[in-house]
N, C-alpha and C positions, 0 to 999 in steps of 0.2 A: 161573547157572553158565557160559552161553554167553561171556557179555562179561566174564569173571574170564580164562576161558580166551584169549580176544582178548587183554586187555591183558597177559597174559602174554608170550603172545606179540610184542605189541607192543616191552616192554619190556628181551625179551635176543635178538629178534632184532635179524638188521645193516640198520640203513636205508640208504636209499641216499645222502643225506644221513649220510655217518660223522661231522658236526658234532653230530646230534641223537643219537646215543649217548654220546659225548665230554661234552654237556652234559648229560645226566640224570648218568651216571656222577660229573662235577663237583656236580652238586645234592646227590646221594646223599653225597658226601665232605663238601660241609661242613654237612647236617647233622649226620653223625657225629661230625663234629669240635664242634660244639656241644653236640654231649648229651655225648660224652667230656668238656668241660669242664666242664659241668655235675653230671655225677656226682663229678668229681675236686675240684670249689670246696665241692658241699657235703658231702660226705664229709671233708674238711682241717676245716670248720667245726665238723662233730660231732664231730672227734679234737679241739678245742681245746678244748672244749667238755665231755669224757671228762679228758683233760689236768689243767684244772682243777677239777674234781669230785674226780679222784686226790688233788692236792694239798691236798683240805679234810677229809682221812681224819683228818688228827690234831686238827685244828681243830672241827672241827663235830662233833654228834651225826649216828646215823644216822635216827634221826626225829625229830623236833621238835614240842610239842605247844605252840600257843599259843594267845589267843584271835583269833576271829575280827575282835571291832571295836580287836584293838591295845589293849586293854587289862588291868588286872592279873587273872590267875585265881583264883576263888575257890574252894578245893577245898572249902569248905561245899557249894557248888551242883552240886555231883560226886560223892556218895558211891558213884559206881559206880565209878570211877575205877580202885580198885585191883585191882577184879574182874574189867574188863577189859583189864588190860596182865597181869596171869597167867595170862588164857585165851590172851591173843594169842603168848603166849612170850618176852617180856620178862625177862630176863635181869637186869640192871641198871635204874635208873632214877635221874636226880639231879634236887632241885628247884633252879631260875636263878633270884634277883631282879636285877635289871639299872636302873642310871639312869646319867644323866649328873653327873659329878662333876667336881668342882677337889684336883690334886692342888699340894701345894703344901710345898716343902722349903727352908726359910732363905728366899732371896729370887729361889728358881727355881719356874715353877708348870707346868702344863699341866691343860688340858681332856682329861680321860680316860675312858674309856665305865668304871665299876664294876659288875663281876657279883660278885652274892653267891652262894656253892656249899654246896654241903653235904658231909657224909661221902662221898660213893657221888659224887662228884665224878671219882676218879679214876680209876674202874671204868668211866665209858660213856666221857671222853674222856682219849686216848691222849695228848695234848698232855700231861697233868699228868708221862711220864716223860721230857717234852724242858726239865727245868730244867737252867740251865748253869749255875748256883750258888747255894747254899743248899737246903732242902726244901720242899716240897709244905706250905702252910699247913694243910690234913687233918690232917697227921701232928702238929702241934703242940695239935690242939685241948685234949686237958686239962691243958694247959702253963698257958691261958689262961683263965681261968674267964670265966662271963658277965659277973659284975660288974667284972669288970678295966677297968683306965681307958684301955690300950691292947691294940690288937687286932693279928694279926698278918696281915700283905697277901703277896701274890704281884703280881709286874710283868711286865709284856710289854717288850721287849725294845729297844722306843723310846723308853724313857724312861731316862735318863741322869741322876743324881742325882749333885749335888756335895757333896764335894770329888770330881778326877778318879777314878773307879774306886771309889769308898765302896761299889757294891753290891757287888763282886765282890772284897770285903777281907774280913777275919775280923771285920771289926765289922759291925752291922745297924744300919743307918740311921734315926730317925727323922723322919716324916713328917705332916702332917693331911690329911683327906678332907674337903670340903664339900660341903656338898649345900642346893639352896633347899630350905625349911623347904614341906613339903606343907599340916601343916594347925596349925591356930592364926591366933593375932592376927601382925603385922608393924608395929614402930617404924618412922615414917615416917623419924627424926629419930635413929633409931638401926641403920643399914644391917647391920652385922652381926646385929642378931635376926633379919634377915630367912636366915639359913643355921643350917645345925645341922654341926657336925663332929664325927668321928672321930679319934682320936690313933691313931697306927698303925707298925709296925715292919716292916722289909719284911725278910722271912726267906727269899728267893728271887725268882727274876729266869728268866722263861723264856727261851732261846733265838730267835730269828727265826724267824717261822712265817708271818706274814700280817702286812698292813699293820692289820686290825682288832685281832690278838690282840696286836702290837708296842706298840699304844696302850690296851693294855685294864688294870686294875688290878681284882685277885681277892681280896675281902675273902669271912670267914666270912659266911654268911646271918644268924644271928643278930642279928650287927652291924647289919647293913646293914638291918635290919627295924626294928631299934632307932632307928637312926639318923633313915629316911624313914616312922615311924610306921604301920607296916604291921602286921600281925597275923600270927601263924603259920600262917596258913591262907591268905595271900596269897603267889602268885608269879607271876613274868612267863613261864617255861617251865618245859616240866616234857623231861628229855632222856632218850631210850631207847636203851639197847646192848641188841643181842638175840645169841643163838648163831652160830657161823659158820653160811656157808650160809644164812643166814636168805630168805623171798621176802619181803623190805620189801614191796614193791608190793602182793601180796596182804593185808599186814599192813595197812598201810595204810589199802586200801579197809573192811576190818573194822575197827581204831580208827574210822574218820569215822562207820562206820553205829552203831556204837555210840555214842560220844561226842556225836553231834546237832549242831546248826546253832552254837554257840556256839563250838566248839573248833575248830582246823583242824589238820591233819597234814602237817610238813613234810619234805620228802628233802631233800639236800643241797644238789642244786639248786634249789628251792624258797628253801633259807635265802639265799641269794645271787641277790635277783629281779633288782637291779640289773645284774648282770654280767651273765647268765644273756640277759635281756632285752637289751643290748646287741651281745653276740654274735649274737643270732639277727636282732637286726634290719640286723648288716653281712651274712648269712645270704642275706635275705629283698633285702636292695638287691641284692645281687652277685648274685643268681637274677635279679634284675628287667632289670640291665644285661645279661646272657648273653642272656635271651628278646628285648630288642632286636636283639643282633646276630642271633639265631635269624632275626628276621624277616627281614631282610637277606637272609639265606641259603634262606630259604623261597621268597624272590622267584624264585631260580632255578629253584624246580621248577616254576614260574610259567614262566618262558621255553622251560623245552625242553619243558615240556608242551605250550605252545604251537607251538613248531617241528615236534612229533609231528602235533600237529593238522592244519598245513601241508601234510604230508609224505602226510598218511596221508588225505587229502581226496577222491582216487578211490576208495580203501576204503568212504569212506561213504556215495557215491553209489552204490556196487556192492550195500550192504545196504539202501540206501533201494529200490534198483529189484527187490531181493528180497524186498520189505515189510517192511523192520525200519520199527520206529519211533522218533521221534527220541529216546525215551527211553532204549531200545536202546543207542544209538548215544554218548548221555551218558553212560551208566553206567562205557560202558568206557574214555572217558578219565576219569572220575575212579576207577578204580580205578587206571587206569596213576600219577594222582596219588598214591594211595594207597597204590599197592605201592611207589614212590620215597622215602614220608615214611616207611614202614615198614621198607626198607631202611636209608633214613639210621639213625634211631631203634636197631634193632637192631644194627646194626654201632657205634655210639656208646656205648653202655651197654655190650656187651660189652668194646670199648676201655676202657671208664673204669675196669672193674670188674680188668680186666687190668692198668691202670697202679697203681689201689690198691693190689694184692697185692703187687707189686712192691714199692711204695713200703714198705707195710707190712714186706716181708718183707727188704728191702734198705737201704732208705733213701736211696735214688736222690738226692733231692732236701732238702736240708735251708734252715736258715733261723738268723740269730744271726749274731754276731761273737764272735772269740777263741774263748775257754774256754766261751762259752756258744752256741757250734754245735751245732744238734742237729735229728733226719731232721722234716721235717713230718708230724706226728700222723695218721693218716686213720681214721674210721670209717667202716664204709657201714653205710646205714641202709636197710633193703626200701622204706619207704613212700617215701624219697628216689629211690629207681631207680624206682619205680611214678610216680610223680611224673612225671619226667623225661621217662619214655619216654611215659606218658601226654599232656602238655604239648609235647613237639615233634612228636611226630605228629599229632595235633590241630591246632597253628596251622599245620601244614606242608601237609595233607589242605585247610584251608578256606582256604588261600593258593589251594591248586591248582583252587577252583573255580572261579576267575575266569573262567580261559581257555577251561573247557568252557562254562561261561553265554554266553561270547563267541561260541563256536562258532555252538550250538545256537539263540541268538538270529538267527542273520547265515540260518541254513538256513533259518528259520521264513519269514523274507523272499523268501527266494526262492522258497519254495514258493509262495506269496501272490500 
């Protein structure tokens, strides 16, 4: 308690040296300025992050159940399946089969992801009310009988069929679906056995929504089960809407415990690892370049710690010849380090947390060109500011013991 009180004192009285105030007070500034940067880069990264999660509200399920090894589910090896999405409070639920397909119109084609949907299709995703012409394939299903020789599709919004505008005319286009043939024999010598297709009508055409749903093509499950010789008891997801309000999270961890090691449970961001993962790893760089400059700036509490030491060197010949011991005598300049990496630290997070609100509440600062200008996103996150303030006062505090080991080694000597 003695040498806290010391370095207190050390720290706001005036030395006689007014350089060694001037320079703790500069230490103290740009650590704050570095943890203010630091909460402000990654708080912007969690808003982009939030951002794009928003934007996958129409697109995406809010849970996502698929299998663990990435392959197709067998609701045979499930029969609890349905007992635990009605305890969980599952509200909706639609079955997905999903492959990669050739979509192919006269002598225009494209590589297109095909999901196969079912009735309850348009009850978990919101997407199915952003068609900009024609209807929801659902709605035609007993237009279409099983045995029919064409089937009716939905398109994403990047696919473009000719003649110019044919989707968005009063006529419906016809079209074929290919798919490599799963199982059977294969003519070496006859390349098309090696596919199976679909004859197919496109009865709508979604609007812009994503670069995935732009390139996606929505045939019925039936079909598409038919097609890639799949059983009714096979699908690639199974997708849940729950009540407003709902706590996914907790839902969540109850689906996994139930469901067992074969299924996993995905949120939104979860279905987007790739993006998800990207973002965090410019996240995790831009933390990594800040803690360099930190160190930088850490150096200085390194020099006026040291100039204190300087300054204040009849002080600790005055407690040596009172019997302090040099351990004494240590502690309180690394407190004095300590209270400087603390001040930085606390005055930097409070700045950063202050520029947020702002930003949040104002938009001070934005980002884009033209019509698509708009404020910089910010979330704070606790464990980000715990983080923060934890990681600069840490490397700030063990920068600053250099200069007392300096000390404390140089006395040992001359006691000797």
């Amino acid at each position: 308690m003695l040498s806290f009180r010391i370095a207190l004192r050390y720290l706001f009285s005036r030395s006689r040296l007014h350089a060694v105030n001037y320079v703790t007070a500069v230490s103290a500034l740009a650590i704050a300025v570095v943890s203010m940067a630091l909460v402000c880069v990654l708080s912007v990264y969690n808003g982009y992050v939030e951002m794009i999660l928003e934007g996958t509200e129409q697109t995406d399920a809010e849970l996502l159940i698929r299998s663990r090894s990435g392959k197709i589910i067998d609701l045979t090896e499930h029969p609890q399946l349905e007992t635990l999405l009605k305890e969980a409070g599952v509200k909706n639920y639609s079955f997905l089969l999903e492959s990669k397909g050739l979509l192919r119109s006269e002598e225009e084609q494209w590589v297109v992801d095909v999901v196969g949907i079912d009735y309850y299709f348009p009850k978990v995703y919101s997407m199915a009310q952003q068609i900009s012409s024609g209807v929801v394939l659902t709605k035609l299903e007993g237009q279409f009988p099983e045995d029919s020789a064409v089937v009716p599709i939905n398109i994403g919004a990047g696919i473009t069929l000719s003649p110019s505008g044919a989707t968005h005319s009063g006529s419906a286009p016809r079209v074929e679906l290919l798919f490599p043939k799963r199982i059977g024999l294969i003519n070496p010598m006859a390349p098309s056995s090696s596919f199976s297709s679909l004859s197919a009508i496109v009865v709508g055409q979604y609007s812009s929504m994503s670069l995935e749903t732009d390139h996606t093509v929505y045939a019925p499950i039936r079909a598409l089960r038919s097609a890639l010789d799949y059983t009714t008891n096979e699908v690639s997801a199974i997708a849940l809407h729950f009540r407003p309000k709902a706590d996914l999270a907790t839902i969540k961890e109850q689906l996994e415990a139930g469901l067992g090691d074969k299924l996993r449970i995905l949120d939104r961001e979860e279905q987007h690892p790739d993006l998800s993962y990207l973002i965090r790893m410019e996240k995790v760089m831009t933390f990594l370049i800040l803690l360099f400059i930190l160190l930088l700036a850490a150096f200085n509490v390194a020099s006026s710690l040291m100039m204190l030491i300087l300054e204040k060197q009849e002080d600790a010949r005055i407690l040596y010849a009172l019997g302090a011991q040099p351990s004494l005598v240590g502690s309180i300049y690394r407190r004095v380090g300590l209270l400087i990496s603390l001040l930085g630290s606390v005055l930097g997070v409070s700045l950063g947390i202050l520029v947020c609100y702002l930003q949040e509440r104002f938009g001070m600062i934005t980002a884009g060109i033209g019509s698509g200008i708009q404020p910089l996103p910010v979330d704070l996150h606790w464990d980000d500011l715990l983080l923060t303030f934890g990681t600069v006062t840490l490397i700030s505090y063990l920068i600053s013991l250099y200069p007392t080991s300096l000390f404390l080694r140089s006395m040992r000597k001359r006691r000797e």
